[in-house]
C-alpha positions in Angstrom: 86.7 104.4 87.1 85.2 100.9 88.2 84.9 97.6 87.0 82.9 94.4 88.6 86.1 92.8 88.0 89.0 94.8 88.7 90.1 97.5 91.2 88.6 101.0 90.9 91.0 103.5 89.7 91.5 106.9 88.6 93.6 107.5 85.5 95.5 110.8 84.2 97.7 111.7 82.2 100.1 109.2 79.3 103.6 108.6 79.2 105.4 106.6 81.2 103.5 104.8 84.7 103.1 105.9 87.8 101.0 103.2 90.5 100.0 105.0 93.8 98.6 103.1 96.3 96.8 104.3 99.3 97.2 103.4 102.9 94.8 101.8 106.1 91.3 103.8 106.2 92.4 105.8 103.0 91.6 105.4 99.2 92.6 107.1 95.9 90.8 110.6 96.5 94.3 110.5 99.0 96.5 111.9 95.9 94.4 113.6 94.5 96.4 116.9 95.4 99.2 115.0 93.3 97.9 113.8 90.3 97.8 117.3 88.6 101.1 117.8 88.5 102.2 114.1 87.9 100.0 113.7 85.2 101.9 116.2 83.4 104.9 114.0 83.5 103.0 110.0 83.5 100.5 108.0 83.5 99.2 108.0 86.7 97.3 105.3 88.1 95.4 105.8 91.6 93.6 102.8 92.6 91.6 101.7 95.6 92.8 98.6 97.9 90.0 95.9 97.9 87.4 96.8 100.2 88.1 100.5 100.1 86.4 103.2 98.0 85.3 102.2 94.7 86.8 98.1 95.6 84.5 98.0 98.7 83.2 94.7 97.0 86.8 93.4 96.2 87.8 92.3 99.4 89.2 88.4 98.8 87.9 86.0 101.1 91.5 85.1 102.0 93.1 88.6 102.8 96.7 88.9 102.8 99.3 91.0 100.8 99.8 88.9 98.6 96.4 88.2 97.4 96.3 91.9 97.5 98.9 92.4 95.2 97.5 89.9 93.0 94.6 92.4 92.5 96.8 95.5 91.6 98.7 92.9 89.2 95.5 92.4 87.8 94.2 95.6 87.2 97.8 95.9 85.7 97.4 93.6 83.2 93.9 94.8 82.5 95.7 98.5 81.9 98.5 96.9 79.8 100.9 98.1 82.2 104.4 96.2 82.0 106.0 98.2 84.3 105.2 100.9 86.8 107.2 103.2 89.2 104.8 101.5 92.0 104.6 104.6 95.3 102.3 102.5 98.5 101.6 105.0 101.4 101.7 102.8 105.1 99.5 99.7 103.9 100.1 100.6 99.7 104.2 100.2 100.8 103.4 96.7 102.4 101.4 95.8 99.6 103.9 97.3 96.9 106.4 95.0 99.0 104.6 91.8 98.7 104.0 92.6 94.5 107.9 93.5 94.0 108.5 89.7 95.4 105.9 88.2 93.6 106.6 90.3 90.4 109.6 92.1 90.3 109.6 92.4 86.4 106.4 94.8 87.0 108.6 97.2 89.5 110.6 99.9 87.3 111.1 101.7 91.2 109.4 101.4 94.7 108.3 104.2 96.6 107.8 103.3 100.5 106.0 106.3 101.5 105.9 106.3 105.3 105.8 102.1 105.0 108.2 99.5 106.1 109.6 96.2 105.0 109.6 95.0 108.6 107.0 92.7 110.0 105.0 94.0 113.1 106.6 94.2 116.7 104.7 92.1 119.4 103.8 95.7 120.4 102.5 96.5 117.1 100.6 93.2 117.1 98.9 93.8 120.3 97.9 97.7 119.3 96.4 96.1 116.3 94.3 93.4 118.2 93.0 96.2 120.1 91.8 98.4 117.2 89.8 95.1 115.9 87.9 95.1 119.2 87.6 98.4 119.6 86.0 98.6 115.9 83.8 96.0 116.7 82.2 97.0 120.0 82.2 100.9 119.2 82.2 101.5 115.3 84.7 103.2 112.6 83.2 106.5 113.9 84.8 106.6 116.8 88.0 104.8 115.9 87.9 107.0 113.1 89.0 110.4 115.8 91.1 108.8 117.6 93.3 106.9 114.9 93.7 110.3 112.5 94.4 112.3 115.4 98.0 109.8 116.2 99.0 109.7 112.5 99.7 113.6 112.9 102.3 115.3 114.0 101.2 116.9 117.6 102.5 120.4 117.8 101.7 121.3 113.9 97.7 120.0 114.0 96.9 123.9 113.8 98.6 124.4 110.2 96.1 121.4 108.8 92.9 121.7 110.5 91.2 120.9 106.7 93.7 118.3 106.3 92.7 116.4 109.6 88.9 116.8 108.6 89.2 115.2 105.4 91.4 112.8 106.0 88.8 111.9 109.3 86.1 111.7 107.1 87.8 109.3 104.7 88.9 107.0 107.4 84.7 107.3 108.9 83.6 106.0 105.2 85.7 102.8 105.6 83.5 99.4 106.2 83.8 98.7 109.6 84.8 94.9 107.9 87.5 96.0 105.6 89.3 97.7 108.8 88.9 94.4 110.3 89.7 92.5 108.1 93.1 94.4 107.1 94.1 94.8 110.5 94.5 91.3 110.6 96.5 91.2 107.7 98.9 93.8 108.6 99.2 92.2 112.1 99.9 88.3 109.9 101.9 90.1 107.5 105.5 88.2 107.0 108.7 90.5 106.9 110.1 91.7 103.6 113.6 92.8 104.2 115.1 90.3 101.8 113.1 92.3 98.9 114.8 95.7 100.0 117.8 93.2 99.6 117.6 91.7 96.1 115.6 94.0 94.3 117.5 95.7 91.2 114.8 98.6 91.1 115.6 101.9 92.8 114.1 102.5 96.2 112.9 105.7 98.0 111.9 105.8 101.7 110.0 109.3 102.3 110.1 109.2 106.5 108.5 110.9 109.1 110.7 111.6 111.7 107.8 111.7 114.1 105.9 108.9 112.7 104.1 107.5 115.8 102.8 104.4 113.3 106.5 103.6 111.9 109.3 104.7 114.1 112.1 106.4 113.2 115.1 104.4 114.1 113.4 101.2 112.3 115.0 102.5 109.1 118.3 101.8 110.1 118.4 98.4 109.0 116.4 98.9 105.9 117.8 101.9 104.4 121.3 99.8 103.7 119.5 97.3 101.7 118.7 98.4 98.7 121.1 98.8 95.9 119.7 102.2 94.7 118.5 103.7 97.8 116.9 107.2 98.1 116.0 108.3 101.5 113.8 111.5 102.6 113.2 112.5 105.9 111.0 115.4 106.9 111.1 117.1 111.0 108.1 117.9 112.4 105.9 114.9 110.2 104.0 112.2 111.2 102.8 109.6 109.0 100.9 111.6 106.8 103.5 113.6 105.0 101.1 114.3 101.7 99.1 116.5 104.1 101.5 118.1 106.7 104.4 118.2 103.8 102.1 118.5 100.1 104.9 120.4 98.4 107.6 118.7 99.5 106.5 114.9 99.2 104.9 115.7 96.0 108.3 117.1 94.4 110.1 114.2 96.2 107.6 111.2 94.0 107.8 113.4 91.2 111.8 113.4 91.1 112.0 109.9 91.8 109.6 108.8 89.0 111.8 110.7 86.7 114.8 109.0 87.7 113.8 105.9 87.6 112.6 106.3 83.8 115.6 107.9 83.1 117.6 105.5 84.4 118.9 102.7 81.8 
């Protein structure tokens, strides 16, 4: 569903809500293996980031994560959503991050799915600059092959040759501007450990121990923070655990969601 004025999003299901937010290069088609299932259970909510999918036109002049999260507050509003179990996927997580600090009354749990609360390492920094370049001079296209290909896990490509198609065709449809543009803003983007910190929601990491894009041992620090932590870590996953793990991520947002509507 599209609006000139808010987010595009696709909605299933009633009952309690469940925001999903997709990552870099991705948009909502990303859960669509999910909603199903979900929607049996909530109201599920899968929306595209500004300048992605069905927002391609939504991209603020000022990009940040904030302003970002200002738009999913938005669309919130427009949708009469109080309060959501809010799941961000890589770029969703920093965004879901940046709305839980600027409105933690709308976070009933947060779902870091392959995301982090820590800013980016000079490193990081530096492998970002160069994707802006390299999109520039040679086009999504090509960044497009070589970017999916490092967010799998190596040795298991075989088992999700479909998986790496599609998810290489969703990365190729993204304006070579919004990859840009949100490159910069994850390389700016401000460290949000001190939300992990005071936040009274429950929070569930789901980690790839093989993530090339967040590493492993970054968790350390982060996983202590929150009050109500619930951590997940697959073997053999990259950063895309909805396609190399479906089953298994799936039943792990689904069995979070629940508990943090259960919980009082």
């Amino acid at each position: 569903m599209a609006n000139d004025q808010f987010l595009a999003y696709d909605e299933a299901g009633s009952g309690n809500p469940l925001v999903l937010i997709h990552g870099f290069c991705e948009n909502k088609t990303l859960w669509q293996p999910y909603m199903a299932t979900l929607s049996q259970q909530f109201r599920v909510i899968a929306l595209d980031l500004p300048g992605f999918g069905g927002s391609a036109d939504l991209l603020p002049a000022t990009c940040t994560m904030e302003s970002l999260a200002q738009q999913v507050e938005d669309l919130m509003e427009h949708l009469r959503i109080p309060q959501a179990v809010v799941v961000g996927h890589s770029l969703g997580g920093y965004v879901s991050l940046a709305l839980a600090e600027l409105y933690p009354e709308r976070i009933k749990g947060l779902g870091l799915f392959h995301s982090t609360a820590l800013a980016d390492t000079p490193e990081k920094q530096k492998q970002r600059s160069h994707s802006i370049a390299f999109i520039q001079e040679k086009g999504i296209a090509l960044f497009a092959d070589i970017f999916v290909d490092n967010l799998f896990y190596m040795p298991r490509h075989k088992f999700f040759k479909e998986g790496l198609a599609a998810t290489i065709a969703m990365v190729s449809q993204t304006p070579s501007n919004t990859a840009t543009v949100l490159l910069q803003a994850m390389r700016e983007r401000q460290d949000r450990l001190h939300v992990l910190r005071e936040t009274n929601a429950p929070v569930q990491f789901i980690i790839g121990k093989q993530d090339a894009s967040v590493p492993f041992d970054s968790y350390t620090e982060q996983i202590r923070l929150p009050k109500d932590c619930h951590i997940h870590i697959l073997d053999e996953t990259g950063h895309v655990g909805m396609v190399e793990r479906p089953a298994e991520t799936l039943h792990f947002v689904q069995q979070f969601s629940t508990y943090c509507w259960q919980k009082v």
